[in-house]
C-alpha positions in Angstrom: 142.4 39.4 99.2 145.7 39.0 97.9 145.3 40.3 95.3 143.8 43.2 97.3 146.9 43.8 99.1 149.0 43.4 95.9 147.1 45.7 93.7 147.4 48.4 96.6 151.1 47.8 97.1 151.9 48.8 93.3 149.6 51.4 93.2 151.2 53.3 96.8 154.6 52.5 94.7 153.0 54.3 91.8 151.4 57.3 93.5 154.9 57.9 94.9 156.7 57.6 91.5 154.9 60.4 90.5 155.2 62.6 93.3 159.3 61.9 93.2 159.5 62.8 89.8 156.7 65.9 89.6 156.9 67.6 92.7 160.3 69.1 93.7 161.1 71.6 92.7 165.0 71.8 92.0 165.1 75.7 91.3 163.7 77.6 94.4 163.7 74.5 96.8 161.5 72.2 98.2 158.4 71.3 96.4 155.6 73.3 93.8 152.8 75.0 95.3 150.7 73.8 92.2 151.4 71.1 89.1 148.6 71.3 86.6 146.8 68.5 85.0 149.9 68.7 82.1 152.3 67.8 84.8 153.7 71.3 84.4 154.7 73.8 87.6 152.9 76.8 88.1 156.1 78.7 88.7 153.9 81.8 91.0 151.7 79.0 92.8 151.8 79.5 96.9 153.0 76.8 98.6 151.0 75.8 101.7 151.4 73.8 105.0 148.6 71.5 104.1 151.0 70.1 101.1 154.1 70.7 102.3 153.4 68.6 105.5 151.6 65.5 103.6 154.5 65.2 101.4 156.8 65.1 104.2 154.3 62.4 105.8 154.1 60.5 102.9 157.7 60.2 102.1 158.8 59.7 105.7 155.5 56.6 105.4 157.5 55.2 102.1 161.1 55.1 103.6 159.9 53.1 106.9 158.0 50.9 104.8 160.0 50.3 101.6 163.5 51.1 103.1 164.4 53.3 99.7 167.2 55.9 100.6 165.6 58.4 97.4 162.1 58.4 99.8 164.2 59.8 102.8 166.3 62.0 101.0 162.2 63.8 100.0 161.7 63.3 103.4 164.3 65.4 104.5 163.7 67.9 101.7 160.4 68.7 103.4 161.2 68.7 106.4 163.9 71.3 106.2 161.7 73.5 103.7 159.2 73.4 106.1 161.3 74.4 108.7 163.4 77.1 107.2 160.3 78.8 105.4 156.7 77.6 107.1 157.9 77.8 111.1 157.1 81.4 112.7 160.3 81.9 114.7 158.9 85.0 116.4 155.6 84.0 117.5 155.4 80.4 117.3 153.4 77.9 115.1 153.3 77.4 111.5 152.2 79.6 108.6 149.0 78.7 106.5 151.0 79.5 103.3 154.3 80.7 101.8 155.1 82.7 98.6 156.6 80.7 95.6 160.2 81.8 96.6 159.3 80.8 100.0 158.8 84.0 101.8 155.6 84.1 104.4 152.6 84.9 103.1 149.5 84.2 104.6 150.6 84.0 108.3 147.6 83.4 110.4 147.8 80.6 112.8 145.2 77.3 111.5 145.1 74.8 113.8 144.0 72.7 111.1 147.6 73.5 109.5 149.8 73.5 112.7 148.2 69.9 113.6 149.3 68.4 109.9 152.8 69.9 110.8 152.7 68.1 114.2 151.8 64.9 112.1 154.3 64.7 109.4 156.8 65.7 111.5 156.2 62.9 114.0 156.4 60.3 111.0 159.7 62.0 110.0 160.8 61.5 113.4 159.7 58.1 113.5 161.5 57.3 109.8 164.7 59.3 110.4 165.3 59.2 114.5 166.5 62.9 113.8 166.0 64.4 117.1 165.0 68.1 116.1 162.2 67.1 114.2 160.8 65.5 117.6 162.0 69.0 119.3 160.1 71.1 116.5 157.0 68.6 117.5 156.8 69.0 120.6 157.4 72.8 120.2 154.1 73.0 117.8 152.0 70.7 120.1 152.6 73.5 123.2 152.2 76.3 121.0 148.8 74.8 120.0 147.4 73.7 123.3 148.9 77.0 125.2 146.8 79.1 122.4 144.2 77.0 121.3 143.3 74.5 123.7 139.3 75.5 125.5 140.3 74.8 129.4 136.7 75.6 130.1 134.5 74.3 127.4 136.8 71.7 125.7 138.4 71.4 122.8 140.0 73.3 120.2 139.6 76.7 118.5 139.7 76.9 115.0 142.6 79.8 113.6 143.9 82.7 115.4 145.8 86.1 113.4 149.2 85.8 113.2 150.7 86.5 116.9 148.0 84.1 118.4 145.4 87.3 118.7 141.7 86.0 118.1 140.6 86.4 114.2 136.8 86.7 112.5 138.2 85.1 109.4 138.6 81.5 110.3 139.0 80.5 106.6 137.9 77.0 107.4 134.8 77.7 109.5 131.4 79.4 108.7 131.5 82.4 110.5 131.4 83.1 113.8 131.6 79.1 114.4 135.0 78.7 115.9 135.0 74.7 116.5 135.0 72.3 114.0 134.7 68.8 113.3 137.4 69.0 110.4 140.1 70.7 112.9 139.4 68.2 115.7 139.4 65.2 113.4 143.3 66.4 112.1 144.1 67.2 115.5 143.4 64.2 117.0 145.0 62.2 114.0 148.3 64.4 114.7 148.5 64.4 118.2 147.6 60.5 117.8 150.7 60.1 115.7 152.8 62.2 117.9 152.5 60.0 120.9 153.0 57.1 119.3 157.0 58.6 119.2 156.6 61.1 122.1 154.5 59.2 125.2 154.0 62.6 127.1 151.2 61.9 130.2 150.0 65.9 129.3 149.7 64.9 125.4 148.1 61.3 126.4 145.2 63.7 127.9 144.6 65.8 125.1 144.1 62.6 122.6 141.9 61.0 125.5 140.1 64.0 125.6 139.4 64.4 122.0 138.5 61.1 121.4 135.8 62.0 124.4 134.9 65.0 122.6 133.8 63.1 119.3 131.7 60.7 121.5 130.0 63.0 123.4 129.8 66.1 121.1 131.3 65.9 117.6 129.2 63.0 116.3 125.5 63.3 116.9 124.3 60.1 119.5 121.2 60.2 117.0 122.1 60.1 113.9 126.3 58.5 114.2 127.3 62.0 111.7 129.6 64.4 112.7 128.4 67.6 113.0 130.5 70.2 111.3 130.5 73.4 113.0 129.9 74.6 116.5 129.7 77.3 118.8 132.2 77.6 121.7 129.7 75.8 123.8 129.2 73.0 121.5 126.4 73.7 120.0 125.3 72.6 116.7 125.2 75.5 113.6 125.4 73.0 110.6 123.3 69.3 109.8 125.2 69.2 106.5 126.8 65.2 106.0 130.1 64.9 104.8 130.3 61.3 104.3 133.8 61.2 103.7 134.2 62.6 107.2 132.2 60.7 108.1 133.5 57.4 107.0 137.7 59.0 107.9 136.8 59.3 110.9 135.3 56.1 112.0 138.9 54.7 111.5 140.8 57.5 112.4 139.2 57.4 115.9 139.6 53.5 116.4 143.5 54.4 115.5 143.4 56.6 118.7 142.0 54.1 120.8 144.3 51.1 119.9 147.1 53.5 120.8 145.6 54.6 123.8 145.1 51.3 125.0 142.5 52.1 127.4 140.1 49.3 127.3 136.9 50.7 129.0 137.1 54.1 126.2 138.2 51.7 123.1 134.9 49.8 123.9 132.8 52.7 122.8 134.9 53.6 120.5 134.7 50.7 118.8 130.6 50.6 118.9 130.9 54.1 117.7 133.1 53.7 114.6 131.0 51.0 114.0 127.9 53.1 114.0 129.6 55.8 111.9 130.9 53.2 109.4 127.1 51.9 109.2 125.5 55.4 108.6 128.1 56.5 105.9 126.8 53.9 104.0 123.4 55.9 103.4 125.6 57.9 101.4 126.6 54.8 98.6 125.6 55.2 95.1 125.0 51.6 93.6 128.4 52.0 91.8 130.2 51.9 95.3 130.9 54.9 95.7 130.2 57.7 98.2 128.2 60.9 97.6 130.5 63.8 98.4 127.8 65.9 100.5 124.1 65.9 101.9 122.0 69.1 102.9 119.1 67.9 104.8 118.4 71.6 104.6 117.6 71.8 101.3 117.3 68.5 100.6 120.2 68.8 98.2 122.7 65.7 97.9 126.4 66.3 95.6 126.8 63.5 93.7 130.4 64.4 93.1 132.8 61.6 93.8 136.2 62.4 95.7 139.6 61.0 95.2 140.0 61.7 99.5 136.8 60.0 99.8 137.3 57.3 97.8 140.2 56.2 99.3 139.1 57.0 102.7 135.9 54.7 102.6 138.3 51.9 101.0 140.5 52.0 104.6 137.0 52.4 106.7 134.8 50.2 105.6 137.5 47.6 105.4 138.1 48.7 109.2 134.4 47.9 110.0 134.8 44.7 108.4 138.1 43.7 110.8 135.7 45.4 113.9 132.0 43.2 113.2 133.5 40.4 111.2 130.9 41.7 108.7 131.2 40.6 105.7 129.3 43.8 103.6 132.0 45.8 104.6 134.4 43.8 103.2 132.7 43.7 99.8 132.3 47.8 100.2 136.0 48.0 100.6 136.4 46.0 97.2 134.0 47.8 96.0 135.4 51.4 96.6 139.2 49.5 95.3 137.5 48.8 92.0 135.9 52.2 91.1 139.3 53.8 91.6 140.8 51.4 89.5 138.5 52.5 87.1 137.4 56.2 87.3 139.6 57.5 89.6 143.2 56.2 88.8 144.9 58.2 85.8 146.6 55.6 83.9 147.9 58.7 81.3 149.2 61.5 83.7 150.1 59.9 86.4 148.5 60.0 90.1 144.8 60.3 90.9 141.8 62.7 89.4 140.6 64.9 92.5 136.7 64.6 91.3 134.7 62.2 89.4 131.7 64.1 87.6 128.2 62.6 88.3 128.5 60.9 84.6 131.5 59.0 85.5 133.5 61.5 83.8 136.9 62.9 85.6 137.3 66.6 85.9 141.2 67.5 84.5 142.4 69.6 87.3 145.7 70.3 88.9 147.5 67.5 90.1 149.6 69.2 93.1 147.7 71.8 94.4 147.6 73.6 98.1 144.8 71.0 98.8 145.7 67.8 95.7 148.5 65.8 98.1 149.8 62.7 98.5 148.1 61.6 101.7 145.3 60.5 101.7 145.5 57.8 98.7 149.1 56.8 99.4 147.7 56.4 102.6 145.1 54.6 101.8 146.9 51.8 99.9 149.6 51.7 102.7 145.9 50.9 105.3 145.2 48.0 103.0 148.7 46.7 102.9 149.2 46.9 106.2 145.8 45.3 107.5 146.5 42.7 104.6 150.0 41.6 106.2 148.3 40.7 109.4 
């Protein structure tokens, strides 16, 4: 297990190497919208919230734990791009994407996107103490719940136009489905993160009530799977399993509890992570790894292996093993460590593949991309680390 931690600590110290030295760009500002496989820019690639806001919550991560002045000095480089170009001074919220030279592009309002705002500005604040961060924060997290927040039925909507007027085309969703299990898993994880720097009673609510919602509507009490899309009254409209939801989520949601501190709701949490961490592992090729999707539909299962899901199920089935004592999960968490040493790591170009081909073979795609960040595998090692130390 040492060598667990220690493996993990070079390889967090790697994945940032290569983002300091690959993704800033020192011409237009801030960071490229897209590096391909080559490690060259796409000069004309847009540049969205979802990266923008997990490099700033990775580098902000680095500099609290490593102490390294070049890691806040990236920090702050986000921060301020994302607040001079992605913040919608007029209306409020964030914008899903910006041009190249930073000008607003797609300006609908993604609560998927204003929530990973919420959480890498909270671990800014948490790294730097700079107060506006906390103040643009706290701004997106009112925005959010005055526009998106479901008084009546619960929850969260999924995307609204750009002035906060209701939209058809809720790019994340299957239409007309305008809940999620994707939005209210990076909600929770942001407002989570936020009051762990920012103890407001009205936020304390929202995360209780989230982590309610997953136990009584997100994850199915029959099956421990989220379900992925609903109607405004909760209803079902997909079976599909995304394991590495699946498996995110059953640590993600014992994060919330520990902060919450509530001990009669962290009890079921705890049984349900459990649960969840149990039923991803349907999902497990003998290799280790997890399939990337089932269809009970159709009966059709991706065989695709994820970098995200890779490194999630290292950080949650290591959870499950620190919540039963269990020692399977353990070896699943070693398990997953070991095939990303091996198929997933690129020991030539730096960083990690995004997909592993059924064969074993990597697919050579971008590296930095609107969806390829730093989070979840930096993340990941930091998990490890961190549970390691104890």
């Amino acid at each position: 297990m040492e060598q667990f931690a220690r493996e993990n600590l070079n390889e967090w110290k790697r994945i940032l190497a290569y983002w300091e030295k690959y993704s800033p760009d020192y011409q237009r500002g801030g960071f490229h919208g897209q590096v391909n496989y080559d490690n060259q820019p796409v000069l004309d690639a847009s540049r969205s919230i979802i990266l923008i806001s997990r490099i700033l919550w990775t580098f902000s991560l680095g500099y609290k734990y490593f102490h390294r002045r070049r890691y806040l000095v990236l920090a702050d480089r986000a921060y301020h791009y994302l607040y001079n170009h992605f913040r919608d001074t007029k209306n409020g919220g964030v914008y899903w994407s910006v041009t190249a030279a930073g000008a607003p592009l797609e300006t609908r309002k993604q609560l998927y996107g204003n929530a990973f705002a919420i959480y890498g500005l909270s671990e800014y604040y948490a790294a730097s103490n700079f107060k506006p961060a906390l103040e643009f924060a706290q701004e997106l997290f009112q925005t959010v719940d005055k526009h998106g927040y479901d008084a009546e039925k619960g929850g969260y909507y999924e995307a609204f136009g750009t002035n906060w007027e209701p939209v058809d085309d809720l790019i994340l969703s299957k239409r007309p489905w305008i809940k999620s299990q994707n939005t209210h898993l990076h909600i929770i994880e942001a407002f989570t993160n936020l009051y762990r720097v920012w103890p407001d009673a009205v936020l304390r609510q929202r995360v209780a009530h989230l982590a309610d919602a997953f136990m009584e509507k997100l994850v199915s009490q029959k099956t421990y799977r989220l379900r992925l899309f609903f109607d405004r009254d909760w209803n079902p409209k997909d079976e599909t399993v995304s394991y590495g939801h699946d498996i995110e989520a059953s640590w993600l949601l014992w994060e919330t509890a520990e902060v919450l501190n509530d001990h009669e709701r962290s009890e079921k949490v705890k049984q349900l992570c459990i649960n969840m961490a149990k039923a991803a592992c349907t999902g497990l090729g003998e290799d280790g790894a997890l399939d990337y999707e089932f269809d009970p539909a159709t009966n059709h299962r991706n065989h695709e292996r994820s970098w995200w899901v890779l490194a999630e199920q290292m950080v949650g089935f290591y959870n499950a093993y620190q919540l039963t004592g269990e020692s399977h999960y353990k070896d699943k968490s070693l398990k997953s460590w070991e095939f990303i040493k091996k198929y997933v790591m690129d020991t030539q170009k730096g960083d990690w593949f995004g997909t592993v081909k059924p064969d074993l073979t990597p697919v050579r795609n971008a590296k930095i991309s609107f969806w390829k960040c730093p989070y979840h595998n930096s993340r990941a090692c930091y998990e490890i680390v961190r549970r390691l130390e104890k």
